[in-house]
N, C-alpha and C positions, 0 to 999 in steps of 0.2 A: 502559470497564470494565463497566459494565450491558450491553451488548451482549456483551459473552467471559462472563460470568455466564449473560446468559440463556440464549447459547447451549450452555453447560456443562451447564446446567438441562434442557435440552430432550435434550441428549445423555443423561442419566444416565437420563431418565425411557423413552428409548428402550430404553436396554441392559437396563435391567429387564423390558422387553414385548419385548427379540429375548430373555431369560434364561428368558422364561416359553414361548417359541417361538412368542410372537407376530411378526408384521410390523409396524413402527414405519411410522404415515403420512409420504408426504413430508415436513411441513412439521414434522416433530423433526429429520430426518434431512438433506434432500436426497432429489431423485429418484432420482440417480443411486445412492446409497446404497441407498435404499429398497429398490431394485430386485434390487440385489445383494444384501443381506442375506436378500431373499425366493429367488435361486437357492439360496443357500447352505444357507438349510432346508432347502429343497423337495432338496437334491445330500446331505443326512441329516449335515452339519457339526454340529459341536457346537464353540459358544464357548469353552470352557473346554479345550477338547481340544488338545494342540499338536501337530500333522503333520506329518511330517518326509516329505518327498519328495522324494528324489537320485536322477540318473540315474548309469547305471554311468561311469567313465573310458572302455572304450570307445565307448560311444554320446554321451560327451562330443564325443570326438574325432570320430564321425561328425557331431554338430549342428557342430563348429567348421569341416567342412570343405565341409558343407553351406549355411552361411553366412557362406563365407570371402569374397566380396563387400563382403557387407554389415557385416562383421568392419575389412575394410581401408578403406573407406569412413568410417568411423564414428569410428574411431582418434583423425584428429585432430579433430574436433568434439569426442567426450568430453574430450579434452584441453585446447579452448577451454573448456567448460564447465567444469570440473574447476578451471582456474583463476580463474572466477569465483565458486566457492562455496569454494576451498581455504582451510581454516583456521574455516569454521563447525559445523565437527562433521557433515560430511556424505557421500556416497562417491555417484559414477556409476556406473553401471548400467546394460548391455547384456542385453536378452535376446530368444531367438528369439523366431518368433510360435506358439509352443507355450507361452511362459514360462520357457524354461528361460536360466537365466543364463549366458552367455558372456565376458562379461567386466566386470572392476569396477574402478574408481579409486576411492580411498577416501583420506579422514585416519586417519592412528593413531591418533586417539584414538577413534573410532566404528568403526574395523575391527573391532576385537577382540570388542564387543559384537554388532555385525552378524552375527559368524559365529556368533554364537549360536542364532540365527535362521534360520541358512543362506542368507544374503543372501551367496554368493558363487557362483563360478561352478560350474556341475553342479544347482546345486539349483532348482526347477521350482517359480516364486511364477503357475502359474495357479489360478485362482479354484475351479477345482472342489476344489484339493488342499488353497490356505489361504488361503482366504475372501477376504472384500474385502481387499483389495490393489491401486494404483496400478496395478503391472503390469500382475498379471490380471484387473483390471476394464477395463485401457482394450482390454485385448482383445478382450472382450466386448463392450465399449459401441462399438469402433470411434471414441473421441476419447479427446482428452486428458482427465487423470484427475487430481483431488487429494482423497487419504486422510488424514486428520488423525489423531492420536493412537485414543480409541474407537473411531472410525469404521472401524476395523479389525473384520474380524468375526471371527476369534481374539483372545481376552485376551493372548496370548503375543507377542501384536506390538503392541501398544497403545503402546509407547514411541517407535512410528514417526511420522514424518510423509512423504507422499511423493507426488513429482508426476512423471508419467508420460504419456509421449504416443506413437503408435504410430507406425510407420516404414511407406509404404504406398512397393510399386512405383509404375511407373510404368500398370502392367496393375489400378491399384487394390486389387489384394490387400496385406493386412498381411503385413511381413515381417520385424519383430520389433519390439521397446520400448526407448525413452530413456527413463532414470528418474532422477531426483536421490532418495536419502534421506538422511532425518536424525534426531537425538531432536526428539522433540515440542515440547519445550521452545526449541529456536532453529527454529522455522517461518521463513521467508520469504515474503511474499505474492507477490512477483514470483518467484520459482521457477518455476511452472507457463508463465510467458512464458517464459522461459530456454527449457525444456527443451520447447516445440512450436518454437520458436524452431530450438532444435537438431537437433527431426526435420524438420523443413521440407528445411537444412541439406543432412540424408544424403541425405533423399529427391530431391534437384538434383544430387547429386553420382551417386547411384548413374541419374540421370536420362539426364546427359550420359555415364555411358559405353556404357548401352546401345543409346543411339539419335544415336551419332556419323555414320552416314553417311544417316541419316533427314535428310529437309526438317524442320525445326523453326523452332514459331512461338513467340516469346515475348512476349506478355499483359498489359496492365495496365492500368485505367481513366484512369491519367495517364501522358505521354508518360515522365513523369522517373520513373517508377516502374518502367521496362525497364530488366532489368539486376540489378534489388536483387533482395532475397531475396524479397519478396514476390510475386514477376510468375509470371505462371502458362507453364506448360514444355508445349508439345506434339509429339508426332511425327508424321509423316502418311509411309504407304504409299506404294508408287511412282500407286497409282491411285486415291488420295484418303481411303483409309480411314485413322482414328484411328489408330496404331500405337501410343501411349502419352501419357500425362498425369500431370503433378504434381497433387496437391493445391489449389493455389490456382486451376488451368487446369479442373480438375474442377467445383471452385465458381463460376470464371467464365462457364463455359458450361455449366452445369447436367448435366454429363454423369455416367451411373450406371458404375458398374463394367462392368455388360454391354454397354453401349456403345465400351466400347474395343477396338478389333480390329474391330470390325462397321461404326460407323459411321460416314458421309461428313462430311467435314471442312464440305461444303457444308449442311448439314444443321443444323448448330450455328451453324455465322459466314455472312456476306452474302457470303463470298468462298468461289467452287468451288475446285479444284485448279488448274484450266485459269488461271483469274488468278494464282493463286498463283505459279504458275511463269512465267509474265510478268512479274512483280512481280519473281521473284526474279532473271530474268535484267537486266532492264532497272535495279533502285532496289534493288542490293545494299548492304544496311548503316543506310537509310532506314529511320527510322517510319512509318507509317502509321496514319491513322483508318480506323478500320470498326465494325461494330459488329454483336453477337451475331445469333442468331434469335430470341432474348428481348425485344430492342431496347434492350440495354445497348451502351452506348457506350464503346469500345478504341483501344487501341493496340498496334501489334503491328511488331515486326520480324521479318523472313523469313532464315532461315540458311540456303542450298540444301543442303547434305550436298553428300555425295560420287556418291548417285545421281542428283542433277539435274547437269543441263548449264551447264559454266560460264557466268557471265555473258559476253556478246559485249562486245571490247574497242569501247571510243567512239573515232572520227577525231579529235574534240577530245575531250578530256576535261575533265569538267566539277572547276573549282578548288571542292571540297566542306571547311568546317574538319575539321579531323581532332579523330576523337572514337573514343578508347578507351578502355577503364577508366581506365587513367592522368589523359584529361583528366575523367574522371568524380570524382575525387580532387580538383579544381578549385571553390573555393567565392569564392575570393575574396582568400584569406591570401596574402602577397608570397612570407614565407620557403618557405611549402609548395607553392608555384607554384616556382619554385627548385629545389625536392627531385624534383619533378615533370620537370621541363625535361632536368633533370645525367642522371635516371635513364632517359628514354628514348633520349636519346644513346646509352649505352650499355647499353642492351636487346636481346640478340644478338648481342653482343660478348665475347670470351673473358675478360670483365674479372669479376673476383669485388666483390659490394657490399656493404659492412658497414652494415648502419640501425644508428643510435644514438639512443635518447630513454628518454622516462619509461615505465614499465609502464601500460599501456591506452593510446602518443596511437599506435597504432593500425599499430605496424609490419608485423604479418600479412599485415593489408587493402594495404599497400603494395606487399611483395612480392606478393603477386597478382597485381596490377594492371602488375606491371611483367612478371610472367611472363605476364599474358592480354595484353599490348602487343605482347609481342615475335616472333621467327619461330618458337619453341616453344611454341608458344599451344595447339595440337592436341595434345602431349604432357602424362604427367604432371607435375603438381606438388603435390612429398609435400614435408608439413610437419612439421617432429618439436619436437615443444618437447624441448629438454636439462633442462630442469629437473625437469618435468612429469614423467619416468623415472625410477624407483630405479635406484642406479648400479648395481646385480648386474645390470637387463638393457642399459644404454645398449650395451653390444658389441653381443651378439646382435639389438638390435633396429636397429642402425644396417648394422651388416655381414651380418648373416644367420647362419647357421649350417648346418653339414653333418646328414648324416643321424645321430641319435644323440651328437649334439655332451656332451651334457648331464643329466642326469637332467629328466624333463618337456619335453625335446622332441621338436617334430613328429615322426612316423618320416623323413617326407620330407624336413625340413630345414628352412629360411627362407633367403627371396633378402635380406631384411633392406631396410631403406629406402632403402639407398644405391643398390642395384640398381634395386630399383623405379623410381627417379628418370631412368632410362638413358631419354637421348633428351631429356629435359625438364626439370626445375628442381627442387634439392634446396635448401630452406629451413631454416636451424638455427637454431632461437627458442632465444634464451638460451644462445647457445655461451660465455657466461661461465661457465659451470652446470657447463659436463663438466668430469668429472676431471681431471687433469693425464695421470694414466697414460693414459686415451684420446686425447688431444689429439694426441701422437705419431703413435698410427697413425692418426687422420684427417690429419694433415699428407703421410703417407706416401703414403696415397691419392689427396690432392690433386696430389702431385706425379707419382706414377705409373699415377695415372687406369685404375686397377684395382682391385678387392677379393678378398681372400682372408678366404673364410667362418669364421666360429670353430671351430674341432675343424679345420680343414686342407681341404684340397681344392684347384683347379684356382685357381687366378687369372681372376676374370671381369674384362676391361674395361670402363669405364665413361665414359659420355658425358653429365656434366652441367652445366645453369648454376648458378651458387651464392650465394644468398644467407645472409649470417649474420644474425640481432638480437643486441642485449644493450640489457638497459635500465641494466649496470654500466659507466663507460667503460674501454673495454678496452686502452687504453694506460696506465691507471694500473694495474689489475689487473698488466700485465707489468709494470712497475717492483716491483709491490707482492711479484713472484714469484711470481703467480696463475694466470699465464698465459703460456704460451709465446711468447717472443717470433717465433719465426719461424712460429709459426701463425697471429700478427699483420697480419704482414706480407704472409702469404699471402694470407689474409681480406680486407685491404684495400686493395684494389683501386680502389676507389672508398665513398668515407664521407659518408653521405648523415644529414645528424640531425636527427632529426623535433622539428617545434616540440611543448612544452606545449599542451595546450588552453588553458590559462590565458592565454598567450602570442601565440594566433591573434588575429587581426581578422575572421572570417569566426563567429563564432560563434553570431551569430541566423541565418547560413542554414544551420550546420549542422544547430541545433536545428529547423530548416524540413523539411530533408531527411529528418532521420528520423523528426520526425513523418507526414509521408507516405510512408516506406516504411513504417512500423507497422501506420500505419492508411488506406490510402488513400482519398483520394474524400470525408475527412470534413471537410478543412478544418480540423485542430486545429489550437491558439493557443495561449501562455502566456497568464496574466493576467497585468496592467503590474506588478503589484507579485512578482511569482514570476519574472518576465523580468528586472527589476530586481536581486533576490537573486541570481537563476543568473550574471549578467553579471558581478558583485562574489564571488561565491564561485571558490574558488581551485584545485575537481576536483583532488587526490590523485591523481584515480583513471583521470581524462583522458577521451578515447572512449569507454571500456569504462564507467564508471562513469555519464558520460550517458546513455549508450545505455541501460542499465539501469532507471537514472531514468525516460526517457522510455517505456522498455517496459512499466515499471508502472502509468505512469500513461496511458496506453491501455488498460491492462487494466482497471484499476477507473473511468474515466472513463465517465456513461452514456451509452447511447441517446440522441442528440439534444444533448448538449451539445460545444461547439465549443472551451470554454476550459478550461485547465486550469491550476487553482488549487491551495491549500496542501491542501485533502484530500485529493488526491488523489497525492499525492508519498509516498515510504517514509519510516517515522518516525527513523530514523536520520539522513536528508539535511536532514529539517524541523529536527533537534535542532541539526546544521551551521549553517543558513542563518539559522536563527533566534539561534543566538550570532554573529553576523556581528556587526563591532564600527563603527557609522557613524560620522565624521568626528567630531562633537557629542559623541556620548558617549566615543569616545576620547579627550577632549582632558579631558572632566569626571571619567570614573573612571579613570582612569590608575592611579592609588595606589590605590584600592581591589581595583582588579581584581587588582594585584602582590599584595595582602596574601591577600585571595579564593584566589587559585589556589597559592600557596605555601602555605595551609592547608591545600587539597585535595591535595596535592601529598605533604605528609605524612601526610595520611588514607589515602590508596592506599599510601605506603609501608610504613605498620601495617598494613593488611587484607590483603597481600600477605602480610608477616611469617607475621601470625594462621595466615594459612590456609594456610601451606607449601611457598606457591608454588602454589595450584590455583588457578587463575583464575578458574574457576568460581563456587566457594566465595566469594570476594575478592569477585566481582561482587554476590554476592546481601549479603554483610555489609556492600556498602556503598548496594545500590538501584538501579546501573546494571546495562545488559549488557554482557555480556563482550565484545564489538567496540569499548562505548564505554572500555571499561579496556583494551584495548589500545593504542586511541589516546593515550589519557592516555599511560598510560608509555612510550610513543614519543618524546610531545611534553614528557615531563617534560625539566625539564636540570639536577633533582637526580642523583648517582647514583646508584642502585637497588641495593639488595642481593641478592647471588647465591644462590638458593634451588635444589635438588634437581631441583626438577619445573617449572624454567622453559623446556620445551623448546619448547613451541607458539608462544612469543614472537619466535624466530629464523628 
């Protein structure tokens, strides 16, 4: 609390000296702030002044088609992200690298004030037009960005919080912004990991389409670190020049922007081209050690592309274990060794596979891994979550649409996701989700392995593999008359059900694994007593909730330390682990704790009353946050009375 005080302190004394059109020093502000509050004088902004800057509809539709790449690329990451922040008053955020917004996921309950602001799509958040801003500072600043409430350099957006990080090709130029906002009031500390997290993400995806028949190497200070998100992407020329690099291949081998295109692969790594392609004909699929011009020490594996010469077949071939994403999926657990095993059997096979488990143990990552296993590995795989879509566009965005289908759409139309998927792997997260009236015509499709686009048109055929999720089990769902039975049937082909985290036995190495894909080369550690609690707590929230865990606490973890303990954990998880009930004391307050929690039990159900159903409200009249009173009323097993405005609870 002294520290959100001082810092409050330090803030108001700045807004005063940016009111008098002074420059606030770093240390009220931040640098990064500083900096920018000093363009935004020096660009003649006035704080108090609110700006409104929208491009027209049709220069809309020209940025939309200009960054229809990095638009379809992008899709389902805001959509993983989106589901990690849905429900805290907050909305995603696409924009070019001019600022201008292109698309947004939001909650209802912050859209409507958002648009106040013009936080939707048309409207242009760079820095010269309204001041500090997430967006348009990370524009500027060229990294990721977090703007806290004041720290806004218009008053008219002070209600914001926002973390934004920029989306760089592969040629090192920025290509637009991921942005999480929110009200000021629900900040998240680990937000700003999410969401570099999630350009990282675009920037691999929009990596591997551009440079599919390029030789590429991918990167990483530890062997186990090839493969995950963090490993650095390169491309290399027929004749040894750079052709492209991610981010983290950028950092690894100290390469500038104007280095790409120009310079030799030999130049930066101990390996010319000339081995390289040795390499790649002889030890395809192989790691290898080498290590920079810097005399940092790598790992790397060699992809030939399509312009190198295949590998020569060997007279014996050598018995190598087989290692694909699939067996990357492999930590140690029986049941998920199992799930593993069933699923690449039939990997490539006309067989449809339904995953079944709890939301976050990580069905996504599954199919992936089943579609980078199998012989449509080189094809797309588009992922839609069902749920994640308002049901006015699940049609259009699953089938497509003709020219003029609709009021706001394309002129040209949309091939819609099902198309897109021709050749490769279509994945439907939460096909418990769709409506019943769509269900039909996805059945029809399935059967006649064609789409006919919304508003009419040709029948296109379609060729794809198909994965469904649902974290609801979808044979009670059809009992229940949820869900169609013969979409069921269609769908399950093969029923693959992912364990609980809670459930797994592999659970200190997965906490291993992604501590070093976070942070690699550091060596981070629980301490015994936070390893202890993680192992006895019972993750809700599964992979996804880990992972977040641990992504925060790499965040705030310093320089130099190796373990990581209760400080550095989110105060909501600490509040969890810390009501953890041990053998001893369940056995001593048993009775009190019945009495304890059935008080509080009717304390939430009066401040619920009180307040109308605003949860909000509810929260503050009783001293928690509104995430922790939602749990409460989850885990109450009073019934709760039906209030007006209880919709954010369903």
């Amino acid at each position: 609390m002294e520290n959100a005080a001082k810092g409050a302190s330090s803030l108001d004394r700045a807004r005063k000296m940016l009111d008098r059109g002074e420059i606030p020093p770093a240390a009220l502000v931040g640098a990064t702030v500083s900096r920018s509050w000093e363009r935004c004088l020096g660009a003649g902004l006035v704080p108090r002044f609110n700006a409104e800057d929208r491009i027209s509809t049709s220069r809309l539709k020209e940025t939309l088609e200009r960054r229809r790449e990095l638009l379809t690329r992008a899709r389902p990451v805001m959509d993983y992200l989106y589901a990690q922040v849905r429900g805290s008053g907050s909305m995603v955020v696409l924009a070019d690298e001019q600022g201008v917004l292109i698309e947004a996921l939001g909650d209802a309950d912050f859209v409507e004030r958002a648009s106040r602001v013009a936080l939707k799509p048309g409207a242009s958040w760079h820095e010269t037009s309204r001041g500090t801003n997430a967006i348009g500072t990370a524009i500027v600043e060229g990294a990721a960005v977090l703007v806290h409430g004041a720290e806004h350099f218009l008053e008219h957006n002070r209600f914001l919080t926002c973390a934004a990080a920029p989306v760089t090709g592969s040629d090192g130029r920025i290509l637009g912004v991921i942005d999480v906002s929110g009200h000021h009031r629900v900040r998240h500390p680990h937000t700003s990991g999410l969401v570099s997290a999630a350009s990282h993400m675009i920037e691999n995806r929009l990596f591997e389409l551009h440079h599919e028949s390029h030789m590429r190497l991918r990167l990483h200070p530890q062997a186990e670190g090839i493969g995950t998100l963090a490993e650095g992407l390169v491309a290399l020329a027929e004749d040894g020049r750079i052709a492209g690099a991610n981010h983290a291949a950028r950092v690894l081998l100290d390469l500038r922007a104007e280095d790409i295109g120009s310079a030799a692969i030999g130049a930066v790594l101990s390996l010319d081209m000339a081995r390289l392609c040795d390499l790649a004909r002889r030890q395809t699929g192989r790691v290898e050690p080498t290590v920079s011009r810097a005399g940092r020490p790598l790992y790397l594996r060699i992809e030939p592309g399509s312009r190198i010469a295949p590998p020569r077949r060997r007279e014996t071939p050598l018995a190598l274990p087989l290692r694909d994403p699939l067996a990357d999926l492999d930590t140690g657990d029986e049941t998920m060794k199992l799930v593993i095993d069933r699923a690449r059997k039939v990997a490539g096979k006309p067989i449809p596979i339904l995953l079944q488990g709890e939301s976050g143990a990580g069905k996504e990552r599954v199919s992936a891994a089943i579609h980078a296993s199998g012989p449509r590995k080189d094809a797309p795989f588009v992922a839609v979550n069902c749920a994640a879509l308002p049901e006015h566009l699940i049609e259009s965005e699953l089938f497509g649409y003709a020219p003029g289908a609709f009021t706001g759409a394309r002129r040209e139309g949309s091939p819609g996701r099902i198309r897109e998927a021709n050749g490769g792997t279509l994945f439907l997260d939460e096909i418990g989700d769709m409506p019943l009236s769509l269900q039909s015509r996805l059945l029809r499709v399935l059967q006649e392995r064609e789409v006919v686009p919304l508003g009419g048109g040709k029948p296109a055929k379609v060729d794809f593999a198909l994965i469904a999720a649902s974290h609801k089990p979808l044979k009670a769902e059809v009992e229940a008359g949820r869900f169609r039975a013969d979409l069921y049937y269609r769908l399950n082909g093969l029923t693959l059900k992912l364990p609980a985290l809670r459930e797994r036995t592999d659970f200190a190495a997965i906490v291993a694994r992604m501590l070093s894909a976070f942070e690699p080369g550091r060596s981070l550690m629980l301490a015994p007593d936070v390893a202890a609690a993680f192992a006895r707590y019972r993750w809700p929230g599964n992979l996804r909730q880990l992972s977040n865990a641990l992504l925060f606490a790499c965040a705030v973890v310093d320089e130099g330390e190796v373990m990581i303990g209760w400080r550095h954990l989110p105060d909501d998880l600490i509040e969890d682990l810390q009501n953890l009930d041990t053998p001893s004391r369940m056995a001593d307050d048993a009775c009190a704790a019945d009495s304890l929690r059935a008080s509080s039990d009717i304390m939430i159900e009066r401040a619920v009353l009180a307040s109308e159903g605003n949860m909000s409200e509810a929260a503050r009249r009783l001293g928690i946050s509104r995430n922790t009173l939602y749990r409460r009323l989850k885990a109450c097993p009073r019934p709760r009375p039906k209030t007006p405005r209880e919709a954010p609870l369903q």
